[in-house]
mmCIF file as gemmi writes it, N, C-alpha and C atoms, coordinates in Angstrom:
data_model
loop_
_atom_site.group_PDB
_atom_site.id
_atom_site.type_symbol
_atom_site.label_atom_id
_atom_site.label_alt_id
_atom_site.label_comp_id
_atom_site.label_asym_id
_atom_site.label_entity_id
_atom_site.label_seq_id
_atom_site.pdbx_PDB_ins_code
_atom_site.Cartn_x
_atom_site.Cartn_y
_atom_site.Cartn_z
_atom_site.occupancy
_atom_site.B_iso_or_equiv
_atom_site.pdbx_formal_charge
_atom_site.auth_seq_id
_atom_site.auth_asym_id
_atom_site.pdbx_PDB_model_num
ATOM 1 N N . UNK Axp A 1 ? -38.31 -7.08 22.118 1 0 ? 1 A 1
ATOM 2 C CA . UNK Axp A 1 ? -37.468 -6.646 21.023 1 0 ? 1 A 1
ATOM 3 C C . UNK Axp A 1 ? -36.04 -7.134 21.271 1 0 ? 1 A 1
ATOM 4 N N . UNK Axp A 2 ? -35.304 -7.982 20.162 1 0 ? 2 A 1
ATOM 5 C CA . UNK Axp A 2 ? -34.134 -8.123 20.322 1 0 ? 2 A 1
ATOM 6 C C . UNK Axp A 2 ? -32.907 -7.279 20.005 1 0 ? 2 A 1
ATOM 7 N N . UNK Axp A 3 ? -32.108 -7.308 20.964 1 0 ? 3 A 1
ATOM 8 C CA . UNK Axp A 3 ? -30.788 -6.132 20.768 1 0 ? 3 A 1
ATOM 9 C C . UNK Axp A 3 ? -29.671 -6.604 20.277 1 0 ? 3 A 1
ATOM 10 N N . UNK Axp A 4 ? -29.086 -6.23 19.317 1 0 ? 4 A 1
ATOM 11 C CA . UNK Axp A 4 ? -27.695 -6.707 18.53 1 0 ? 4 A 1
ATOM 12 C C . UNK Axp A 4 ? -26.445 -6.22 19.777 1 0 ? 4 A 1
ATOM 13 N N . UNK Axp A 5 ? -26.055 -7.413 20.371 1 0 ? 5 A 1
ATOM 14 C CA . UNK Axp A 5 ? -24.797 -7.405 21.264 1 0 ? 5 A 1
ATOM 15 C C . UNK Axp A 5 ? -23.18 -7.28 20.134 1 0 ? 5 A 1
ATOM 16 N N . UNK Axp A 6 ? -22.303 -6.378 20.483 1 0 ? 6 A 1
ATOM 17 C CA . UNK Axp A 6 ? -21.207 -6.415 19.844 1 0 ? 6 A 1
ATOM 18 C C . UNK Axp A 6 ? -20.909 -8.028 20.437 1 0 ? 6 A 1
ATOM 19 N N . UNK Axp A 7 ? -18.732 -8.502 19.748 1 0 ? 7 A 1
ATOM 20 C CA . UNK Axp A 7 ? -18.583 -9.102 20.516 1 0 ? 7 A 1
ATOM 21 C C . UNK Axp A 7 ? -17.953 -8.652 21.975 1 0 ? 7 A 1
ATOM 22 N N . UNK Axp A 8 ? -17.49 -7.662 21.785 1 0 ? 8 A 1
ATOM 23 C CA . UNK Axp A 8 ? -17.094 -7.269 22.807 1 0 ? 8 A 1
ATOM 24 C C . UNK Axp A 8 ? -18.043 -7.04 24.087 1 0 ? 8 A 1
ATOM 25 N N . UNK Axp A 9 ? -18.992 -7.12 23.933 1 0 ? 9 A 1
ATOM 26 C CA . UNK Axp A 9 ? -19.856 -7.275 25.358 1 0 ? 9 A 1
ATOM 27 C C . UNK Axp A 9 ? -20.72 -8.598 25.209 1 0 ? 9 A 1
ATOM 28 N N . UNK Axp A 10 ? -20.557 -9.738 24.353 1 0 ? 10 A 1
ATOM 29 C CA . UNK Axp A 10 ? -21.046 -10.782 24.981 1 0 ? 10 A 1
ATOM 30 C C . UNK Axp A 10 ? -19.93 -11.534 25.371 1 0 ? 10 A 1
ATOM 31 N N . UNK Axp A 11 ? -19.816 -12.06 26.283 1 0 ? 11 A 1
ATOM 32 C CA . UNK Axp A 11 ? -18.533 -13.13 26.869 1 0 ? 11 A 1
ATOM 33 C C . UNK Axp A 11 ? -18.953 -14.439 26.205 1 0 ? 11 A 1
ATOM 34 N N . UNK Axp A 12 ? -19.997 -15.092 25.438 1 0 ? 12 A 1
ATOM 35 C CA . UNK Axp A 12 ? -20.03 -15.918 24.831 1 0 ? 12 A 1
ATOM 36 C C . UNK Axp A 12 ? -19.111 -15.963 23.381 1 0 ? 12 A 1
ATOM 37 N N . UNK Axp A 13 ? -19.339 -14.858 22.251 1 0 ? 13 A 1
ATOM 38 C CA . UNK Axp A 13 ? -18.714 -14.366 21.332 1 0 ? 13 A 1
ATOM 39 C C . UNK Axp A 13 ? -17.201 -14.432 21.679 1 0 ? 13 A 1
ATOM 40 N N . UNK Axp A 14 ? -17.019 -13.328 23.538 1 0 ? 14 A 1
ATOM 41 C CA . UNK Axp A 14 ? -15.644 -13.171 23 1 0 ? 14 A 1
ATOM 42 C C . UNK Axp A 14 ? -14.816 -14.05 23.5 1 0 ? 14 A 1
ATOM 43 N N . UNK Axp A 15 ? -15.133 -15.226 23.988 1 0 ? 15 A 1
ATOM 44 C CA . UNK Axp A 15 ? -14.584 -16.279 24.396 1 0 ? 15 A 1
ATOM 45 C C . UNK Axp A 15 ? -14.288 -17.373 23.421 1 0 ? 15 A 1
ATOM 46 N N . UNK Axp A 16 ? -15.334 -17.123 22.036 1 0 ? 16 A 1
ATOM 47 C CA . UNK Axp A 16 ? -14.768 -18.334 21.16 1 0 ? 16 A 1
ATOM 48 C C . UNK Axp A 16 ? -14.296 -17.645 20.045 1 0 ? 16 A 1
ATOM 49 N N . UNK Axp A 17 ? -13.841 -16.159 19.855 1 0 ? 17 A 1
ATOM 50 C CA . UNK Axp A 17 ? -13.558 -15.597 18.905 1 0 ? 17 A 1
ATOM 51 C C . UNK Axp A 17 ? -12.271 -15.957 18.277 1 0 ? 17 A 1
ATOM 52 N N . UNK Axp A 18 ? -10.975 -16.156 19.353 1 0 ? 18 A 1
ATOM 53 C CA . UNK Axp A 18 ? -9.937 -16.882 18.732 1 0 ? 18 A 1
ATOM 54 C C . UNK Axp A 18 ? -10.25 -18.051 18.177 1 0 ? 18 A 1
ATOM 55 N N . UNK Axp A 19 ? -10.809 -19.282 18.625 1 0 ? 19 A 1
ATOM 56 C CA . UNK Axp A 19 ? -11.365 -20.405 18.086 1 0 ? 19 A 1
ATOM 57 C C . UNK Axp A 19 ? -11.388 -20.501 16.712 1 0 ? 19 A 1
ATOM 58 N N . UNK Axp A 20 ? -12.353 -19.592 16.305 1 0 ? 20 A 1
ATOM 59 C CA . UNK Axp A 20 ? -13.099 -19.558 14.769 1 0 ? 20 A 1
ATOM 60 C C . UNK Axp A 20 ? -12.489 -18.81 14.265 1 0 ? 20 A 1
ATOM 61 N N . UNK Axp A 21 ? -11.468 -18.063 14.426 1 0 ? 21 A 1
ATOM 62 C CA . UNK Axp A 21 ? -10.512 -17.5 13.727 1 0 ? 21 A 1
ATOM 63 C C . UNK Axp A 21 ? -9.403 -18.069 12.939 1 0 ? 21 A 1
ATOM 64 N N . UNK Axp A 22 ? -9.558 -19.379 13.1 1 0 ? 22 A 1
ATOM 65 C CA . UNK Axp A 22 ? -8.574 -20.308 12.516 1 0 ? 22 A 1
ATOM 66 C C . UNK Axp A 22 ? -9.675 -21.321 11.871 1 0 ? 22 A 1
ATOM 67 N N . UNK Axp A 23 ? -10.708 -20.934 11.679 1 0 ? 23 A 1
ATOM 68 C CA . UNK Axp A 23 ? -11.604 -21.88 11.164 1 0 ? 23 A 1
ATOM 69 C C . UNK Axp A 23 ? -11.302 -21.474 9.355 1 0 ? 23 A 1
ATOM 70 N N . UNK Axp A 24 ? -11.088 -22.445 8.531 1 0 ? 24 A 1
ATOM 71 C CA . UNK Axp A 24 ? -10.406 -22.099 7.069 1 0 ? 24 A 1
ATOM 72 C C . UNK Axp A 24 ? -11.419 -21.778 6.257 1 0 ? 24 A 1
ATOM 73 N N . UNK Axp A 25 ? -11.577 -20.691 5.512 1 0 ? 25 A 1
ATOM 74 C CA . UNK Axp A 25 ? -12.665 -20.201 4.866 1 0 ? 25 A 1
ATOM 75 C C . UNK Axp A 25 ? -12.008 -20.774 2.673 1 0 ? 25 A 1
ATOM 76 N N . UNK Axp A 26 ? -13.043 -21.286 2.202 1 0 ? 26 A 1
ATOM 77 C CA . UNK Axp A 26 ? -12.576 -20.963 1.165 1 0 ? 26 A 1
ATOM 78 C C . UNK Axp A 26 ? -12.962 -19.439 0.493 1 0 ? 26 A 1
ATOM 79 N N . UNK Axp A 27 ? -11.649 -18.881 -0.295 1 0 ? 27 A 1
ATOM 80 C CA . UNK Axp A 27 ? -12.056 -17.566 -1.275 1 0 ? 27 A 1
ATOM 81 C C . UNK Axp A 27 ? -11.836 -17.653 -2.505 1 0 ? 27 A 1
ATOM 82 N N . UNK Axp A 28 ? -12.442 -17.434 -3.46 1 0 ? 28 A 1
ATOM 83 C CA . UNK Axp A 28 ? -12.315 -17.161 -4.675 1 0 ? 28 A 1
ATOM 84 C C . UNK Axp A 28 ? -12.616 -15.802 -5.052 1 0 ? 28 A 1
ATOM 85 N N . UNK Axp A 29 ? -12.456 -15.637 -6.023 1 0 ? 29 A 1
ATOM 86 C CA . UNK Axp A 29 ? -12.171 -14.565 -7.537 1 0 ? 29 A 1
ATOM 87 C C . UNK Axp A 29 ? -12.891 -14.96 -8.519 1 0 ? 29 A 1
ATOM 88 N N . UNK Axp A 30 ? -14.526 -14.39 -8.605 1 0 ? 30 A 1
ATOM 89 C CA . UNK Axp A 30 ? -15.255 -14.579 -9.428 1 0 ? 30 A 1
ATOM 90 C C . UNK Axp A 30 ? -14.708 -13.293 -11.117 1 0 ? 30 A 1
ATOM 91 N N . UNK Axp A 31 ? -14.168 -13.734 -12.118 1 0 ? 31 A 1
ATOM 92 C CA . UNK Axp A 31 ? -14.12 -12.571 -13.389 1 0 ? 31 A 1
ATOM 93 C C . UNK Axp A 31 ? -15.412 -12.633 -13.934 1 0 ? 31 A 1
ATOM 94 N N . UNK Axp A 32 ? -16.022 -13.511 -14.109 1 0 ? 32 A 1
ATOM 95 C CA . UNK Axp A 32 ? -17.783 -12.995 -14.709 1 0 ? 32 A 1
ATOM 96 C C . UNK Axp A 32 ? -18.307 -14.876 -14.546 1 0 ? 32 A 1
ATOM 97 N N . UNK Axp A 33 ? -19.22 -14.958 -15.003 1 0 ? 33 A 1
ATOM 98 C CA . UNK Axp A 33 ? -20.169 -16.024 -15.201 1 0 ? 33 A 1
ATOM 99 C C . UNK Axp A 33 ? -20.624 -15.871 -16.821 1 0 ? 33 A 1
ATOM 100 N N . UNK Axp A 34 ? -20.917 -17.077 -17.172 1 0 ? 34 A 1
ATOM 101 C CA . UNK Axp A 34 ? -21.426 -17.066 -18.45 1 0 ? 34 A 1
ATOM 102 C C . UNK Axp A 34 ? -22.445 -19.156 -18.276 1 0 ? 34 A 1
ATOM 103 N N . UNK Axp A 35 ? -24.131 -18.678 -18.568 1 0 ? 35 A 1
ATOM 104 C CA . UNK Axp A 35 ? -24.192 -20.143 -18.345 1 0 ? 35 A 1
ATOM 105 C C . UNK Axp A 35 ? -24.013 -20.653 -20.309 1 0 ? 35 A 1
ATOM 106 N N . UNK Axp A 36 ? -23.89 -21.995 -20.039 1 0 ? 36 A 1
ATOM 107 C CA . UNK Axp A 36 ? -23.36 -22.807 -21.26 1 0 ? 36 A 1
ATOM 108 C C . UNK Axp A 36 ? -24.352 -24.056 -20.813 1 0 ? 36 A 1
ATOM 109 N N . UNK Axp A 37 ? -24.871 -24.255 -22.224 1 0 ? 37 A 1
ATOM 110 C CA . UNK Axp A 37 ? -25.568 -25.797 -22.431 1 0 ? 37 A 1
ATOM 111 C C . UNK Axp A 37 ? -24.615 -26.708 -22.276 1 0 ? 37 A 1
ATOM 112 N N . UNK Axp A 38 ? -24.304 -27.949 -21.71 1 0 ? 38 A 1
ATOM 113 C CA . UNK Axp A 38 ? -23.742 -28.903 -21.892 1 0 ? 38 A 1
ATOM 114 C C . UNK Axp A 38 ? -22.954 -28.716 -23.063 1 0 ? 38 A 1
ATOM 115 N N . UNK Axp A 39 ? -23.787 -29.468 -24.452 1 0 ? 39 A 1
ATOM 116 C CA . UNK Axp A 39 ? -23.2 -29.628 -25.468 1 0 ? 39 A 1
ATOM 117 C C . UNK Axp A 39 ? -22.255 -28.399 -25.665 1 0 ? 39 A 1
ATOM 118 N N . UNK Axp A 40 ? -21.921 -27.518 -25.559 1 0 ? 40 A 1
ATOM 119 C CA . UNK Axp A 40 ? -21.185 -26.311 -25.72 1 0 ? 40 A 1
ATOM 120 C C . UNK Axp A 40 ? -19.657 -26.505 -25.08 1 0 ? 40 A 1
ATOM 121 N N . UNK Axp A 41 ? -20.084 -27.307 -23.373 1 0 ? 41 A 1
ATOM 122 C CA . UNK Axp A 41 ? -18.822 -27.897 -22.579 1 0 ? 41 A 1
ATOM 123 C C . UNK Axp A 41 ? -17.921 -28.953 -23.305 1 0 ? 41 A 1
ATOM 124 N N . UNK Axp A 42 ? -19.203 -29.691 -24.33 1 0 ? 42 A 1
ATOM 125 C CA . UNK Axp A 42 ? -18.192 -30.559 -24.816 1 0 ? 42 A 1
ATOM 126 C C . UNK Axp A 42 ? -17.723 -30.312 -25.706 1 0 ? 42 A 1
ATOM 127 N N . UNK Axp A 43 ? -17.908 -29.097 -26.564 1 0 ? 43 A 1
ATOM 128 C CA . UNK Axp A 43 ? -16.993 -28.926 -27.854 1 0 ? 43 A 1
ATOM 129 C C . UNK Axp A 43 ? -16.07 -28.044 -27.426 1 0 ? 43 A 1
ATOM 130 N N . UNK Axp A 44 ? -15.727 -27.568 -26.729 1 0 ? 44 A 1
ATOM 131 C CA . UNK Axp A 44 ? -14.46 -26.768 -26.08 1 0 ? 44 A 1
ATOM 132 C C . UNK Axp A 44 ? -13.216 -27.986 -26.568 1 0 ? 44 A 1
ATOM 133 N N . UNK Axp A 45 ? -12.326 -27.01 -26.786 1 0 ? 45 A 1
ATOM 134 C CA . UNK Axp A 45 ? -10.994 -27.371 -27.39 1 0 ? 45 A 1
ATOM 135 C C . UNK Axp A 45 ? -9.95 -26.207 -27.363 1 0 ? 45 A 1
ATOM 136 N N . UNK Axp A 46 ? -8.877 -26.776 -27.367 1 0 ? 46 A 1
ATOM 137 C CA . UNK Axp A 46 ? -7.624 -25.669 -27.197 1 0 ? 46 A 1
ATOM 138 C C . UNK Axp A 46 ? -7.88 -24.403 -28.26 1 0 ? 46 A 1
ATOM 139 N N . UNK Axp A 47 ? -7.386 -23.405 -27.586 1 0 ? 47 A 1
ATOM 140 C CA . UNK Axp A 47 ? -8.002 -22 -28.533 1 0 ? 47 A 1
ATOM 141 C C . UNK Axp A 47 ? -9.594 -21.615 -28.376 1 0 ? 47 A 1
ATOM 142 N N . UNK Axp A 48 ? -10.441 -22.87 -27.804 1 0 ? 48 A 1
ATOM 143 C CA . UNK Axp A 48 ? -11.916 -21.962 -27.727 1 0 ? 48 A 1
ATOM 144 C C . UNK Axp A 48 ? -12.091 -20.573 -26.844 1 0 ? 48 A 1
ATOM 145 N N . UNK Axp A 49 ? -12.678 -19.896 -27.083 1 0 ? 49 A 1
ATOM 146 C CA . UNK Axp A 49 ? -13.246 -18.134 -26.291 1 0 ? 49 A 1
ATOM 147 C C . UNK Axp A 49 ? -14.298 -18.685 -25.831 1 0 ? 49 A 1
ATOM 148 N N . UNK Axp A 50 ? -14.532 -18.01 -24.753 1 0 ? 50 A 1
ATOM 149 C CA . UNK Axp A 50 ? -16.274 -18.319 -23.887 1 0 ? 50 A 1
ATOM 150 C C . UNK Axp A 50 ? -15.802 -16.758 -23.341 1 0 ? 50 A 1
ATOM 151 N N . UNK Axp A 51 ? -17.082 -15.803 -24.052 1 0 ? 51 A 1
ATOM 152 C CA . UNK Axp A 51 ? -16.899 -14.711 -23.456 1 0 ? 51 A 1
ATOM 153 C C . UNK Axp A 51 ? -18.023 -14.493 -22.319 1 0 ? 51 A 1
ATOM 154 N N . UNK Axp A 52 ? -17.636 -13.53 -20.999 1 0 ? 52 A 1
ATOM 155 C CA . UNK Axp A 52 ? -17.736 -13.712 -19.803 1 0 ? 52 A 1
ATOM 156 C C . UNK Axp A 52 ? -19.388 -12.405 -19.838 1 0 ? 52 A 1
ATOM 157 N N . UNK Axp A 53 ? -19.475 -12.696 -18.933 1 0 ? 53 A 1
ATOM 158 C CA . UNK Axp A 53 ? -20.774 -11.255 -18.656 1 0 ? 53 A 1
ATOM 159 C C . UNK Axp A 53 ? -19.787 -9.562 -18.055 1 0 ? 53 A 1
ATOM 160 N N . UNK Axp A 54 ? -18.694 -9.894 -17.737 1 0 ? 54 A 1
ATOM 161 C CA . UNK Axp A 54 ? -18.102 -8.805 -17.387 1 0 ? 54 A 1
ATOM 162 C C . UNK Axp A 54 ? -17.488 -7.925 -18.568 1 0 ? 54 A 1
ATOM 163 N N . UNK Axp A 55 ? -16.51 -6.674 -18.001 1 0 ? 55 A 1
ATOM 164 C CA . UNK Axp A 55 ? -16.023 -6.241 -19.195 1 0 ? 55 A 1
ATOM 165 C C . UNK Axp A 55 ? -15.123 -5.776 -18.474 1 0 ? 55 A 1
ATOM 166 N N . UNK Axp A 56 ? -13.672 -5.951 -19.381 1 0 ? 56 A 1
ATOM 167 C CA . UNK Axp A 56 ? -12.15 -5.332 -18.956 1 0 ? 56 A 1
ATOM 168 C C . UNK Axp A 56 ? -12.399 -3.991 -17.993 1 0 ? 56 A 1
ATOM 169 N N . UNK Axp A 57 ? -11.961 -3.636 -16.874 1 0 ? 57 A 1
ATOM 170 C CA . UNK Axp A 57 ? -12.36 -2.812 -16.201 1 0 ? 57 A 1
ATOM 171 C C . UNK Axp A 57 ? -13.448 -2.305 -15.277 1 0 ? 57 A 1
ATOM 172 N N . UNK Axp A 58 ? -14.438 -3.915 -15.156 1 0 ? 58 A 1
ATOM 173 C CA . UNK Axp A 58 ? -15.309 -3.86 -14.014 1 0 ? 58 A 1
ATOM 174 C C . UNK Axp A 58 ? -14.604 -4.592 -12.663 1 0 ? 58 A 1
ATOM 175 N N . UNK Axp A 59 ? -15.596 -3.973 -11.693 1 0 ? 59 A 1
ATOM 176 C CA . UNK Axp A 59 ? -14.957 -4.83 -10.672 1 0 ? 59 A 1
ATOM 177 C C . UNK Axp A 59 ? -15.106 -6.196 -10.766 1 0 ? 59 A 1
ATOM 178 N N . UNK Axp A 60 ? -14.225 -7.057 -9.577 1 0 ? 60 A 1
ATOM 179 C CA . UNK Axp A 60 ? -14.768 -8.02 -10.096 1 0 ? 60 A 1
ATOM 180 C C . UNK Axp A 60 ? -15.125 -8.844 -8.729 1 0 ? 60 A 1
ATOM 181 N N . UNK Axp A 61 ? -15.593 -9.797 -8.642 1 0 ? 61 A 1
ATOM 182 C CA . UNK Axp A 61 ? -16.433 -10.732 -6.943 1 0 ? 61 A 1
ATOM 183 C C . UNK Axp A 61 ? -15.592 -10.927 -6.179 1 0 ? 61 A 1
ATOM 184 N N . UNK Axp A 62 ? -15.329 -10.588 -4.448 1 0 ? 62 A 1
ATOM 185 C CA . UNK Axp A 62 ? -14.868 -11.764 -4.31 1 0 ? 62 A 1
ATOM 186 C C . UNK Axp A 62 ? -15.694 -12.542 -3.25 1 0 ? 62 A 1
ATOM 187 N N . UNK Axp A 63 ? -15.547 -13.499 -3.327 1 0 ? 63 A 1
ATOM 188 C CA . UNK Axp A 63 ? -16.265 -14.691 -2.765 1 0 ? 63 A 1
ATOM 189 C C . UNK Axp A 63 ? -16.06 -15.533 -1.416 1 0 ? 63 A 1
ATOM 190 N N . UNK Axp A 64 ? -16.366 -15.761 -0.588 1 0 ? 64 A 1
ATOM 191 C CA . UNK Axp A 64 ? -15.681 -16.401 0.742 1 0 ? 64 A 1
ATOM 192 C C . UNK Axp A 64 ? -17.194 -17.62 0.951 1 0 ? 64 A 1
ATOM 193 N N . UNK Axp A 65 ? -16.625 -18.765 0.635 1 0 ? 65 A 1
ATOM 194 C CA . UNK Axp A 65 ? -17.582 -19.908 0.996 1 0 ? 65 A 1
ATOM 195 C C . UNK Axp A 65 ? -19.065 -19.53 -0.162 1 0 ? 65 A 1
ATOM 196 N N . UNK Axp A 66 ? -18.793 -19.137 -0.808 1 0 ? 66 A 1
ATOM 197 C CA . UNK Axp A 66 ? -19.875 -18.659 -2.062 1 0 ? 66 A 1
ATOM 198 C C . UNK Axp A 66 ? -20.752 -17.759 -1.951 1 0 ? 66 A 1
ATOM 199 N N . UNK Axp A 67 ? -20.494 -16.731 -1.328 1 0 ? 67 A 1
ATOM 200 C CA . UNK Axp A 67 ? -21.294 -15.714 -0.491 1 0 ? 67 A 1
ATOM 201 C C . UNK Axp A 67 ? -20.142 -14.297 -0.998 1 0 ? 67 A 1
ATOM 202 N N . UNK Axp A 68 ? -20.815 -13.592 -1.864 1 0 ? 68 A 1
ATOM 203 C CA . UNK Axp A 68 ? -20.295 -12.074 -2.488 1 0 ? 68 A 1
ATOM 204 C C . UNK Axp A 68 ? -19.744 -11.33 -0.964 1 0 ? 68 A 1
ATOM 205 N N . UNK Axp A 69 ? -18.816 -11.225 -0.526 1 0 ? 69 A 1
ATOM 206 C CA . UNK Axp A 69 ? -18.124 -10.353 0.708 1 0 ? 69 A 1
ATOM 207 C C . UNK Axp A 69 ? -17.982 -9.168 0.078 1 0 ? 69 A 1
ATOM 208 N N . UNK Axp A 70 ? -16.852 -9.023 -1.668 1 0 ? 70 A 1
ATOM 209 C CA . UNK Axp A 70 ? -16.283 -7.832 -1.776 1 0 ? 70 A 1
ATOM 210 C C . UNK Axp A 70 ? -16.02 -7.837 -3.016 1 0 ? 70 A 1
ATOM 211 N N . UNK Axp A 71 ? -15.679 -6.463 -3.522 1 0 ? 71 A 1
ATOM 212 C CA . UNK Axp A 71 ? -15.582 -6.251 -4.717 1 0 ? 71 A 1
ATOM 213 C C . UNK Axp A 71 ? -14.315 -5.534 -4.648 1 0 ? 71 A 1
ATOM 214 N N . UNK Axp A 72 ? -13.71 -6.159 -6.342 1 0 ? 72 A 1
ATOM 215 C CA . UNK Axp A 72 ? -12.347 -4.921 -6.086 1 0 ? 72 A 1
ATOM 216 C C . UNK Axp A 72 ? -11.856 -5.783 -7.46 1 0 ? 72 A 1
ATOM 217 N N . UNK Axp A 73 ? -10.452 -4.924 -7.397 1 0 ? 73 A 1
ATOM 218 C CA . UNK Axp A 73 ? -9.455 -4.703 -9.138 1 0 ? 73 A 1
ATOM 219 C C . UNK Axp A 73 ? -8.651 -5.729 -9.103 1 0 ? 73 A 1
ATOM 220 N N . UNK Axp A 74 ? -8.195 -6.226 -9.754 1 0 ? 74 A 1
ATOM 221 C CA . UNK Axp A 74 ? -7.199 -7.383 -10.556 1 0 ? 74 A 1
ATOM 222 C C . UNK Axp A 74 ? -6.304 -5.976 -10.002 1 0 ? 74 A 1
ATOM 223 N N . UNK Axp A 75 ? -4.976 -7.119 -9.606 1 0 ? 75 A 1
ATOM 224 C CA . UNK Axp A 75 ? -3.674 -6.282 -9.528 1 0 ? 75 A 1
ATOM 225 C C . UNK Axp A 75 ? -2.576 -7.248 -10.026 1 0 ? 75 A 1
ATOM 226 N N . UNK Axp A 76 ? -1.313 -6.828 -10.356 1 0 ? 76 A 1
ATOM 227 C CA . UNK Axp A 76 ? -0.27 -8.053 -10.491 1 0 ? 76 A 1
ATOM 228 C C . UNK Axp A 76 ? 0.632 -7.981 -9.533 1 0 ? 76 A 1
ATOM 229 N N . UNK Axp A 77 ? 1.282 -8.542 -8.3 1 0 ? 77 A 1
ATOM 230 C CA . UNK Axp A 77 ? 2.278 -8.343 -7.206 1 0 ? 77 A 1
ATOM 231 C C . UNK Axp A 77 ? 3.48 -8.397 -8.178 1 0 ? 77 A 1
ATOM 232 N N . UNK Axp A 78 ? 4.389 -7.791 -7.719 1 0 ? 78 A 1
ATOM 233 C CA . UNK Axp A 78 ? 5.929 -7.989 -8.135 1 0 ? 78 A 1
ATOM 234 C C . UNK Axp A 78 ? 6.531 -8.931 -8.676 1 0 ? 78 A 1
ATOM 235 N N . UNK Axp A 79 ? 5.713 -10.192 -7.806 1 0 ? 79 A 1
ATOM 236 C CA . UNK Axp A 79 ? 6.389 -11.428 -8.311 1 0 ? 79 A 1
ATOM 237 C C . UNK Axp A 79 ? 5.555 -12.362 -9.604 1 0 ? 79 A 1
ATOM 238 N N . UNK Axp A 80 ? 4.921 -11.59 -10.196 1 0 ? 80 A 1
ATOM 239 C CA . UNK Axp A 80 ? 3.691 -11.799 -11.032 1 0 ? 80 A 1
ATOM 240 C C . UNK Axp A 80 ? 2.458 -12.82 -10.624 1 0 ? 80 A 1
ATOM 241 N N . UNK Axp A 81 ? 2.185 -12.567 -9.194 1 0 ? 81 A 1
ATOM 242 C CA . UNK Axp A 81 ? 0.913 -13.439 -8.968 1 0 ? 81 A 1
ATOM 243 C C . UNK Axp A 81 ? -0.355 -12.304 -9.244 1 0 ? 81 A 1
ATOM 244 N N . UNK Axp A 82 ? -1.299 -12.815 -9.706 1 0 ? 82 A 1
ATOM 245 C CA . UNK Axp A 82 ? -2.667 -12.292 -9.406 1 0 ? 82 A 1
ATOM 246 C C . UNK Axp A 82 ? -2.821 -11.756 -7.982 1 0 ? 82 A 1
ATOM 247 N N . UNK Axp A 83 ? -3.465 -10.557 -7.927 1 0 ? 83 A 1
ATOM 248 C CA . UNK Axp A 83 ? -4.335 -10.811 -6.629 1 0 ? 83 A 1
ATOM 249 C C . UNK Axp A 83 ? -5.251 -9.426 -6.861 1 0 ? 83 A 1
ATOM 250 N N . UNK Axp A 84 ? -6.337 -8.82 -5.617 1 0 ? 84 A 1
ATOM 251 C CA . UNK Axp A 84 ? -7.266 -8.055 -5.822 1 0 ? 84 A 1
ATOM 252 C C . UNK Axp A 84 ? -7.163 -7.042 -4.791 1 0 ? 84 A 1
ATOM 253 N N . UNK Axp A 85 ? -7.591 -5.982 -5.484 1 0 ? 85 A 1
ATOM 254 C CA . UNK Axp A 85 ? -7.739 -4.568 -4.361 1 0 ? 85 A 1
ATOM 255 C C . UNK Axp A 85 ? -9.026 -4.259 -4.146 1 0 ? 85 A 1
ATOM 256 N N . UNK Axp A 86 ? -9.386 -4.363 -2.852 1 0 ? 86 A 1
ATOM 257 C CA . UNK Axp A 86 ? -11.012 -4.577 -2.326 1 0 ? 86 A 1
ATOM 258 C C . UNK Axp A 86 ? -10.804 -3.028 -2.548 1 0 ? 86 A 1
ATOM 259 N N . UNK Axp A 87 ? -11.94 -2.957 -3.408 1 0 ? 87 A 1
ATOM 260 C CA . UNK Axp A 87 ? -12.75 -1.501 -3.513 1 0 ? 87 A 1
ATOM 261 C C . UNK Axp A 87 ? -14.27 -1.085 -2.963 1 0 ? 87 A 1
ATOM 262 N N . UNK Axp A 88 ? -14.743 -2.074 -2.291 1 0 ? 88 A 1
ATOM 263 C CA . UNK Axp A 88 ? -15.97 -1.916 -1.969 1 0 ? 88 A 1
ATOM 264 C C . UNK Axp A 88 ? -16.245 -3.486 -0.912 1 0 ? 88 A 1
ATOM 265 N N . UNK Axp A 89 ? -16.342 -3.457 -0.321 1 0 ? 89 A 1
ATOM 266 C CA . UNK Axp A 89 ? -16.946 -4.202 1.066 1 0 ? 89 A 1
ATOM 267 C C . UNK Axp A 89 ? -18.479 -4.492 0.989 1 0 ? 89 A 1
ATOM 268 N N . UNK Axp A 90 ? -19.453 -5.533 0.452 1 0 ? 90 A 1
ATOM 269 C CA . UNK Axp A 90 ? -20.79 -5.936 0.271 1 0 ? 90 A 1
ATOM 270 C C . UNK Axp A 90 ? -20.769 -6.165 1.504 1 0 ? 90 A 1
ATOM 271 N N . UNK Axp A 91 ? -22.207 -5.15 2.204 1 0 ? 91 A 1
ATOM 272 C CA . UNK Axp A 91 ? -23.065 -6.038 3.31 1 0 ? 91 A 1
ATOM 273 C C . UNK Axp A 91 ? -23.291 -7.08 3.492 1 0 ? 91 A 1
ATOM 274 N N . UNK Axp A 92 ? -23.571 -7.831 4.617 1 0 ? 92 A 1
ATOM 275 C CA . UNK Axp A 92 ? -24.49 -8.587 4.276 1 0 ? 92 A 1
ATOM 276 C C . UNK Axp A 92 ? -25.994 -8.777 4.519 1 0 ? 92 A 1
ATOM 277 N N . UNK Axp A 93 ? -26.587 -7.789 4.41 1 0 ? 93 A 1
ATOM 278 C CA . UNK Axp A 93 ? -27.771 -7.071 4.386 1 0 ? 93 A 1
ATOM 279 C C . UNK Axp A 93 ? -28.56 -7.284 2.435 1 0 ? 93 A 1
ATOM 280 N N . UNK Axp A 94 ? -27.432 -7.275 1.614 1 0 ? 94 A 1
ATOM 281 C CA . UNK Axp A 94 ? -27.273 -7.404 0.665 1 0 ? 94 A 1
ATOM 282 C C . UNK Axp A 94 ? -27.772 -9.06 -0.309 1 0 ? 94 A 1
């Protein structure tokens, strides 16, 4: 039977943990998905709507290398950037 080692007690883990800590992850901010036929991509024009599968006030994805990590709220910072308040942490059991 195999035993789940923290890193803190394998010296393999905790020896390359700084390493990969600087390894660059991409993240995104999924607001919903919607699939579209081609022909649909090409008639898009200034002013078109493509409404999303979400709705004002769901959470919304976030994403690290295309893999669901977390969920959480649209916020606006001070300086008017976007950003998100993790409300929920996805397993990855999940």
């Amino acid at each position: 039977m195999s035993e789940t080692v923290s890193s803190s007690e394998n010296p393999f883990l905790a020896e390359r943990r700084p390493r990969i800590m600087d390894i660059p992850v991409n993240v995104q901010v999924v607001l919903g998905n919607k699939r579209l036929p081609m022909a649909a991509l090409f008639d898009l024009s200034r002013g078109s709507v493509i409404e999303f599968d979400k709705k004002v006030g769901e959470p919304i994805d976030l994403m690290a290398n295309e893999r669901l990590i977390a969920r959480g709220e649209i916020q606006i910072t001070d300086d008017g950037r976007l950003s998100i308040s993790i409300t929920e942490i996805v397993s990855s059991s999940s």
